[in-house]
GULO-998596 format. One record per residue (C-alpha): residue in one letter; x, y negated, z negated. Coordinates in nm, 4 decimals, always signed. Layout:
<sites>
site rest A&u X&v Y&w Z
...
</sites>
This chain:
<sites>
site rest X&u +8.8460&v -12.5321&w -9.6962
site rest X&u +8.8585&v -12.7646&w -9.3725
site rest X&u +9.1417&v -12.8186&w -9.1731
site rest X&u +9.1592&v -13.2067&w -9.2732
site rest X&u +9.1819&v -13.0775&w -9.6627
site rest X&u +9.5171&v -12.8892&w -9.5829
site rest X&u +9.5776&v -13.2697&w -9.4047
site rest X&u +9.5394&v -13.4457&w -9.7069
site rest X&u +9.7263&v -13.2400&w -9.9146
site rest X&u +10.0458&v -13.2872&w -9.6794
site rest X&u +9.9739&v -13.6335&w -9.6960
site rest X&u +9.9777&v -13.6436&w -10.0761
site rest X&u +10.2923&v -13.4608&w -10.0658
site rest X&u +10.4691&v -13.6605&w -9.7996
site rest X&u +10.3435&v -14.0284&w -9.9456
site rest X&u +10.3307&v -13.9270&w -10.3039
site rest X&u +10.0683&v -14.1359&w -10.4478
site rest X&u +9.7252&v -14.1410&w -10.4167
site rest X&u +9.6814&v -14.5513&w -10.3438
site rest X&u +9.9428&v -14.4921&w -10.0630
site rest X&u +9.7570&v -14.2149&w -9.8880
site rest X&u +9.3944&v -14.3938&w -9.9202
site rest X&u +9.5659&v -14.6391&w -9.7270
site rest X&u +9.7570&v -14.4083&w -9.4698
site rest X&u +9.4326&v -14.1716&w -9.4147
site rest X&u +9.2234&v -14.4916&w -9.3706
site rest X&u +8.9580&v -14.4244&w -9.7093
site rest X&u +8.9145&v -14.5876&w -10.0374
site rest X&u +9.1397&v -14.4027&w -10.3157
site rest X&u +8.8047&v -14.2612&w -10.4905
site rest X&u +8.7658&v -14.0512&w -10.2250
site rest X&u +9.1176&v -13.9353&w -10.2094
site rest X&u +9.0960&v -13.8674&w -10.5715
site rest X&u +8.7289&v -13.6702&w -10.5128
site rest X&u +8.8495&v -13.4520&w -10.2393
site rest X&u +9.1903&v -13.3753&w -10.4627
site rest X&u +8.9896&v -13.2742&w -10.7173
site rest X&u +8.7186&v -13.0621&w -10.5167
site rest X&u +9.0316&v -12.8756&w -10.3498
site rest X&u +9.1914&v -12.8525&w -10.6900
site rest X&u +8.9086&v -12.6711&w -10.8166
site rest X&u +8.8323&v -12.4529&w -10.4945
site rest X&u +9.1858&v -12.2586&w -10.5931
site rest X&u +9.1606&v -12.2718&w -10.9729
site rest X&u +9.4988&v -12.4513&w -11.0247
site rest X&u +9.6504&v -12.7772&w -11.0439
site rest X&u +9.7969&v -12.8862&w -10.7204
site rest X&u +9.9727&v -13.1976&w -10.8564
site rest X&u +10.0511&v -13.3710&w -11.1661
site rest X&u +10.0095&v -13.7505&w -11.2175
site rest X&u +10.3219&v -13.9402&w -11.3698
site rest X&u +10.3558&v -14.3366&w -11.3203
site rest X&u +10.5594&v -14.3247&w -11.0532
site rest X&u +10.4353&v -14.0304&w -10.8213
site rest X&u +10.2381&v -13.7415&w -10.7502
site rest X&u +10.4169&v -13.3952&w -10.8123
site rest X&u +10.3725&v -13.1115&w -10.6890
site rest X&u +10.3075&v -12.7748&w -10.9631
site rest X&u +10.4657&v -12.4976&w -10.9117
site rest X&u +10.0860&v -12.3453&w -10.7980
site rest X&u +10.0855&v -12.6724&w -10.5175
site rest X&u +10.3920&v -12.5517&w -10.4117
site rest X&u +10.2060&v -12.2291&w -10.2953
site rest X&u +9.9148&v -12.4126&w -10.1480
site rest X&u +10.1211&v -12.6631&w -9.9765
site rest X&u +10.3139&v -12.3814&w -9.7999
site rest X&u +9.9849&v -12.2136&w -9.6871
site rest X&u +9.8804&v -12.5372&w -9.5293
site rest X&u +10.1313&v -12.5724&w -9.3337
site rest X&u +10.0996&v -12.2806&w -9.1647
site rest X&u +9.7402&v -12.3216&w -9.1581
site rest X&u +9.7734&v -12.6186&w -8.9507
site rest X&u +10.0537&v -12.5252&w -8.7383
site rest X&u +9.8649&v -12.1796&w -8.6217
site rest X&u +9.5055&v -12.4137&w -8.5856
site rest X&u +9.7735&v -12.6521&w -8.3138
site rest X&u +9.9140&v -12.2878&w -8.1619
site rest X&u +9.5611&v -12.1910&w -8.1175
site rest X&u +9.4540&v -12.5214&w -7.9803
site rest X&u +9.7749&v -12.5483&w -7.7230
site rest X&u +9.6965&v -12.1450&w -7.6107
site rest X&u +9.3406&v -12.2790&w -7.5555
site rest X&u +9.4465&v -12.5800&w -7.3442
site rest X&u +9.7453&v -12.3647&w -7.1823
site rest X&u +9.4218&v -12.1369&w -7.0800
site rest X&u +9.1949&v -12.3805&w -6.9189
site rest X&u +9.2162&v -12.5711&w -6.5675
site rest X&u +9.0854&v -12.8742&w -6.6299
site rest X&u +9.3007&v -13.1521&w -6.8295
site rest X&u +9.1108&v -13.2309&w -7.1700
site rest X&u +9.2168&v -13.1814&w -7.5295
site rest X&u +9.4178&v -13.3997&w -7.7528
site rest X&u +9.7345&v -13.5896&w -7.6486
site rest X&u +9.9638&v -13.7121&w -7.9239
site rest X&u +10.2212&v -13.9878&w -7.8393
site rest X&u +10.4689&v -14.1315&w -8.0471
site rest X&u +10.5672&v -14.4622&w -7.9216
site rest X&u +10.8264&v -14.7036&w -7.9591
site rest X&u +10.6614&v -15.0780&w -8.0855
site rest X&u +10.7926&v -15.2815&w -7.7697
site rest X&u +10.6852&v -14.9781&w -7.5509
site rest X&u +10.3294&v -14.9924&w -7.7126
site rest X&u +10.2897&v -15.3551&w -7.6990
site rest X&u +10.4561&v -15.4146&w -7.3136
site rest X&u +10.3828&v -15.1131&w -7.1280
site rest X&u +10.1555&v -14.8301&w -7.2740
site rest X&u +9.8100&v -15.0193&w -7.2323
site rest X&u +9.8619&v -15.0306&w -6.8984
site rest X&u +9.9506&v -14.6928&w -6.8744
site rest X&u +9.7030&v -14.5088&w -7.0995
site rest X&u +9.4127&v -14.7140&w -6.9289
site rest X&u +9.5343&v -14.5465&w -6.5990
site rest X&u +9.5708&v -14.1923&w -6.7197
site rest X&u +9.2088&v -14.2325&w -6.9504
site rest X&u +9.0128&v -14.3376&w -6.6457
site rest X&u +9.2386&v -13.9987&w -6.4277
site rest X&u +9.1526&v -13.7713&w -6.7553
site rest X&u +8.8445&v -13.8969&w -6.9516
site rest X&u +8.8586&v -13.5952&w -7.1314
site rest X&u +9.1896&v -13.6258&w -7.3064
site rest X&u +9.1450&v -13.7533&w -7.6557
site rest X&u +9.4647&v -13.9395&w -7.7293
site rest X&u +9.6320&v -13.9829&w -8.0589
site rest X&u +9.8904&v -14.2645&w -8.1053
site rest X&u +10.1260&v -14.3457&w -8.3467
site rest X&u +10.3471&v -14.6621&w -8.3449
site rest X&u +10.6610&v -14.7755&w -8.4627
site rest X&u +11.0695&v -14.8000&w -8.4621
site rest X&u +11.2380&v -14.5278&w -8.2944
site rest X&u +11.4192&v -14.4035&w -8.5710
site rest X&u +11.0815&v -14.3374&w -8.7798
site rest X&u +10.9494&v -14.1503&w -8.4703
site rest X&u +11.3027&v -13.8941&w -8.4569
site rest X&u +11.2607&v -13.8435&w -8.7709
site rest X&u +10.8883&v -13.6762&w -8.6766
site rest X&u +10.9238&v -13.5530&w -8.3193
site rest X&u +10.7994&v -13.2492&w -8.4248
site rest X&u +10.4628&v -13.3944&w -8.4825
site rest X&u +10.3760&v -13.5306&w -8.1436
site rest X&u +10.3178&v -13.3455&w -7.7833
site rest X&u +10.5566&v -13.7005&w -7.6423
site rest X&u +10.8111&v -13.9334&w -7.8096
site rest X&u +10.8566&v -14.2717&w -7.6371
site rest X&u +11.1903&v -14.4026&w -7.7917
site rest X&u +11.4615&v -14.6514&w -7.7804
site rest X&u +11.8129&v -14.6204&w -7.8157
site rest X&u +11.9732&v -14.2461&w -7.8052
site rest X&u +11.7611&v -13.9613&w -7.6896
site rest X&u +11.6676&v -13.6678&w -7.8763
site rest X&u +11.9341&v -13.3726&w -7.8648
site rest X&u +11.6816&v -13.1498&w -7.9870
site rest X&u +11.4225&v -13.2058&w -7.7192
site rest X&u +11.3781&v -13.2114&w -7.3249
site rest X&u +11.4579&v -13.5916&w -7.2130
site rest X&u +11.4263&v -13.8063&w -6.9446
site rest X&u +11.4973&v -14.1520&w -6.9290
site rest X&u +11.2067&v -14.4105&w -6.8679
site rest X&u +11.4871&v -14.7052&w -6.8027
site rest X&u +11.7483&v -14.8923&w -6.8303
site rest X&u +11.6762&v -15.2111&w -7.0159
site rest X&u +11.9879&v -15.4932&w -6.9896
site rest X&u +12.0551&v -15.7192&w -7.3335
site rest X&u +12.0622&v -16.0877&w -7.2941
site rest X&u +12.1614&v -16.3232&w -7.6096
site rest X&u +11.9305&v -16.6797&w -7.5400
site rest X&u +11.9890&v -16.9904&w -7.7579
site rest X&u +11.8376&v -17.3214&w -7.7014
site rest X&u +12.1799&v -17.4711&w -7.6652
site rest X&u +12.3899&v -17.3993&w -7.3819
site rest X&u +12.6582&v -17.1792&w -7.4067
site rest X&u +13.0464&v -17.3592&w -7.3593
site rest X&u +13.3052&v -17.2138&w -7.1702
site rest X&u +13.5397&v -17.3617&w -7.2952
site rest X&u +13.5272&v -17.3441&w -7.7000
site rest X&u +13.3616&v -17.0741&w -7.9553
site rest X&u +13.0013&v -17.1011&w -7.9710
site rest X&u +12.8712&v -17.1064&w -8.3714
site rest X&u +12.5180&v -17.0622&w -8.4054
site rest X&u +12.2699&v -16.8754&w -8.6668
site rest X&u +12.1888&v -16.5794&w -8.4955
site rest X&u +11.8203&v -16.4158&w -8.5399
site rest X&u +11.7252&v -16.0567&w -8.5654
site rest X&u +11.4341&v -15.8649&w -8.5595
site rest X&u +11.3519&v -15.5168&w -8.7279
site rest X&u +11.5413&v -15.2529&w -8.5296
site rest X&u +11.6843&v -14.9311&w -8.5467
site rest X&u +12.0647&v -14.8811&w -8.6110
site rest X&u +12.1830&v -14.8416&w -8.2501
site rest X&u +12.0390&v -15.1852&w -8.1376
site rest X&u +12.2150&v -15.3340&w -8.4154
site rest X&u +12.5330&v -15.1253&w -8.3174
site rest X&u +12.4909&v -15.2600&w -7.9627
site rest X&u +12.5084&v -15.6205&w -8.0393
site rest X&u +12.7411&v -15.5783&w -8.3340
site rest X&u +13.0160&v -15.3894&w -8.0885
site rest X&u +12.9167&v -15.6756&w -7.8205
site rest X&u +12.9947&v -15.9708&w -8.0806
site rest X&u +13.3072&v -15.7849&w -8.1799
site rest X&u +13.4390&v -15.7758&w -7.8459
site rest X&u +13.3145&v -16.1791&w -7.8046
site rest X&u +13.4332&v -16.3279&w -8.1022
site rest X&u +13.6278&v -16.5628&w -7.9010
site rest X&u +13.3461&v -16.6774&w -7.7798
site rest X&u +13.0617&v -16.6730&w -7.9887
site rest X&u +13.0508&v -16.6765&w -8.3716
site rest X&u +12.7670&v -16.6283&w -8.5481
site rest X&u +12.7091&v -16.8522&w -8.8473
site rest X&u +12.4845&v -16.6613&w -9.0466
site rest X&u +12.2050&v -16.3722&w -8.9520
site rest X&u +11.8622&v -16.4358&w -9.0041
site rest X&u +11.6239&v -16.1423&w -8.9860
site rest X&u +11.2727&v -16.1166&w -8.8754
site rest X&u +11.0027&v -15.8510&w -8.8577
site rest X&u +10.9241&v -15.8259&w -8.5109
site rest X&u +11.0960&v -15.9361&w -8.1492
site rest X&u +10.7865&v -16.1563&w -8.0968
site rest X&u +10.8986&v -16.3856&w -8.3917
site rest X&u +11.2531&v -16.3639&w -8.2815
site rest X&u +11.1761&v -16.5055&w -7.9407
site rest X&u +10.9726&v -16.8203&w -8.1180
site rest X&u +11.2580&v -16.8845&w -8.3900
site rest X&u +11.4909&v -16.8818&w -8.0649
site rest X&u +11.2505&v -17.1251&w -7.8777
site rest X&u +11.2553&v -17.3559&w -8.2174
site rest X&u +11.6089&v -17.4283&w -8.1828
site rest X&u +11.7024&v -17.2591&w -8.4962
site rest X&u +11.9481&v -17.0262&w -8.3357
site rest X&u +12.0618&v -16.7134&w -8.0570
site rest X&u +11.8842&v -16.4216&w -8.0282
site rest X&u +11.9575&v -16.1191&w -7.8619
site rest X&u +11.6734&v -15.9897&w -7.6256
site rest X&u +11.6196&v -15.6952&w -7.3938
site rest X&u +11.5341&v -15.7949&w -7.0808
site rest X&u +11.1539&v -15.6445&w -7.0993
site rest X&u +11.0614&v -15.9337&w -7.3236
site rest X&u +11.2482&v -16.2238&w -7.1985
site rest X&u +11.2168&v -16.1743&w -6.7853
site rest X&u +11.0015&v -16.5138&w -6.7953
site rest X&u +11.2400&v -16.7237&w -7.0495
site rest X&u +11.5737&v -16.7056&w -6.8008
site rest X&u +11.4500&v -17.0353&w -6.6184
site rest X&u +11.3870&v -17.1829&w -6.9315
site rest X&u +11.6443&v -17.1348&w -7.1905
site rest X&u +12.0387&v -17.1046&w -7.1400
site rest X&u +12.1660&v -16.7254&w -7.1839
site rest X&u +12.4072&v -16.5323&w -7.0866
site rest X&u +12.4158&v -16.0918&w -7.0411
site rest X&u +12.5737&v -15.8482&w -7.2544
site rest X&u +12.8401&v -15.6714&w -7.0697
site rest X&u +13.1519&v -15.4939&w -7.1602
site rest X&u +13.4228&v -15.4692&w -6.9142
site rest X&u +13.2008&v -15.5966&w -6.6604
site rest X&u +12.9550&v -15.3440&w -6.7653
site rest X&u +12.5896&v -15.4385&w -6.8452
site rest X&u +12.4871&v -15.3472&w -7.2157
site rest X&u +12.1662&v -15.1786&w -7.2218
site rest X&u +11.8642&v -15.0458&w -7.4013
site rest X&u +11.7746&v -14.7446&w -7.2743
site rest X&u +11.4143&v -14.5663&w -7.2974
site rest X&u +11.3754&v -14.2148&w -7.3253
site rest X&u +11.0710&v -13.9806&w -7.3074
site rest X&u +11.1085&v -13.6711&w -7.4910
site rest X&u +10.8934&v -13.3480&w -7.5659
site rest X&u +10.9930&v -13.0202&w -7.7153
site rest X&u +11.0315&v -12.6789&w -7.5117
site rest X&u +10.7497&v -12.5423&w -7.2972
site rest X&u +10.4783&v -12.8209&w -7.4337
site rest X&u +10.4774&v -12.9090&w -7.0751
site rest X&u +10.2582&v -12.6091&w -7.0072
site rest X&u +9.9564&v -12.7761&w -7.2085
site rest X&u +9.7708&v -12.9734&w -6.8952
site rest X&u +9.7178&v -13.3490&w -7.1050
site rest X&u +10.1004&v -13.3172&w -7.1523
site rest X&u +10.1936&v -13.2457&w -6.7983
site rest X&u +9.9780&v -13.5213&w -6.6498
site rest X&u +10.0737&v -13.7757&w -6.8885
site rest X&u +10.4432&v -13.6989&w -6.8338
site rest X&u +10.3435&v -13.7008&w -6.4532
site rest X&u +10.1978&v -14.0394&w -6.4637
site rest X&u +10.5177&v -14.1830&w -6.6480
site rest X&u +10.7396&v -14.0748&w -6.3824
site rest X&u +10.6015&v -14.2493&w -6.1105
site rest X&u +10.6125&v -14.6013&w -6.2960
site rest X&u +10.8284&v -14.8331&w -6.2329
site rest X&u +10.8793&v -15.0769&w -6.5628
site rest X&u +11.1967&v -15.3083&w -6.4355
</sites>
């Protein structure tokens, strides 16, 4: 048995269908189903049973399942020991990463740390914050939005102010109603703007909410005049000269976004880690 059978078996268990893990471990679903059954027969038992709905798990897989985890935990305590051990900075580098992090910062900043530490193999997942909590356990670093991680060692990255942009400017004088357009976030974003509104509904009223999948088709729904948006300020820097907005502040204080990196206890000791971490703190994103 290899490591990356003990891998697929997780996966089966954590996506629960065959079709869905072909498509998660990036191979067609006759291999999945190949390697199932070559892994099936390696023990003698039936690891799963099919029903139309899902894979689950026999009382036999329940075993199995067990053993690979700790099969692949003690392979990752063996692999950090080994790093811990050596002086020069290689090995792999898992990062968990917030979308808007991925898309506005993190290029910039893994092509400086690859070209400082050629030998670091890094292994990035994307996605909302709130996916990436649930899994912290899973990567060396989490790159998030929103609250930090009480569980883990945190610092934050920065401080990223809210700004709600319309194509129409906004009156002093009378209560703004306009659609207002939002994109795919986790709760506390949502919380942030709902608590703002609440606090401005003298102001601004929104007519309806219309929700998108990403910020980047928020910002050109805004531009097409077919209502507000609410923006953090790493994505909309360039739009202040060009469309009317106003900040998010309550009692005169700014509402913001913050960005937190977080790792678990002593992972710093693994070199990759400790450079990568290194190279954060000395950027500045704002």
């Amino acid at each position: 048995m290899k490591i990356e059978d003990y891998e697929l078996l997780l996966k089966l268990k954590e996506i629960g269908t065959i079709r869905g893990t072909a498509k998660a471990v990036l191979i067609s679903q006759p291999a999945v189903t190949q390697r199932l059954k070559y892994i099936e027969e390696y023990f003698g038992v039936k690891i799963f049973i099919r029903t139309s709905k899902s894979l689950v798990l026999t009382p036999s897989g329940e075993i199995i399942l067990e053993h690979a985890s700790r099969v692949i935990e003690q392979e990752q305590l063996l692999k950090n020991r080994l790093a811990e051990s050596s002086e020069e900075v290689k090995g792999t580098l898992s990062i968990a990463c917030s979308s808007l992090i991925s898309q506005r910062f993190l290029p910039a900043i893994l092509g400086e740390f690859t070209q400082a530490f050629p030998k670091v193999t890094i292994d990035l997942v994307t996605g909302i914050s709130e996916d990436i909590k649930s899994h912290y356990k899973d990567y060396h670093v989490c790159i998030i939005r929103g609250k930090k991680l009480k569980e883990s060692s945190c610092f934050r990255l920065f401080e990223d102010p809210l700004y709600i942009f319309d194509t129409e400017p906004f009156p002093e004088q009378s209560v703004k109603e306009r659609p207002l357009i939002s994109f795919k976030s986790d709760d506390s974003m949502h919380e942030l703007v709902d608590n703002w509104l609440y606090h401005h509904q003298h102001e601004i009223k929104p007519l309806k909410t219309i929700r998108v999948d990403q910020i980047e088709t928020c910002k050109q729904f805004m531009k097409q005049g077919i209502g507000m948006a609410v923006l953090p300020e790493s994505v909309s820097d360039s739009m202040k000269n060009e469309y009317p907005h106003i900040p998010l502040t309550l009692d005169e204080i700014p509402v913001t976004r913050d960005t937190w990196v977080c790792y678990q206890e002593g992972i710093r000791k693994l070199p990759q880690v400790d450079a990568f971490i290194s190279v954060l703190t000395k950027k500045t994103f704002l």
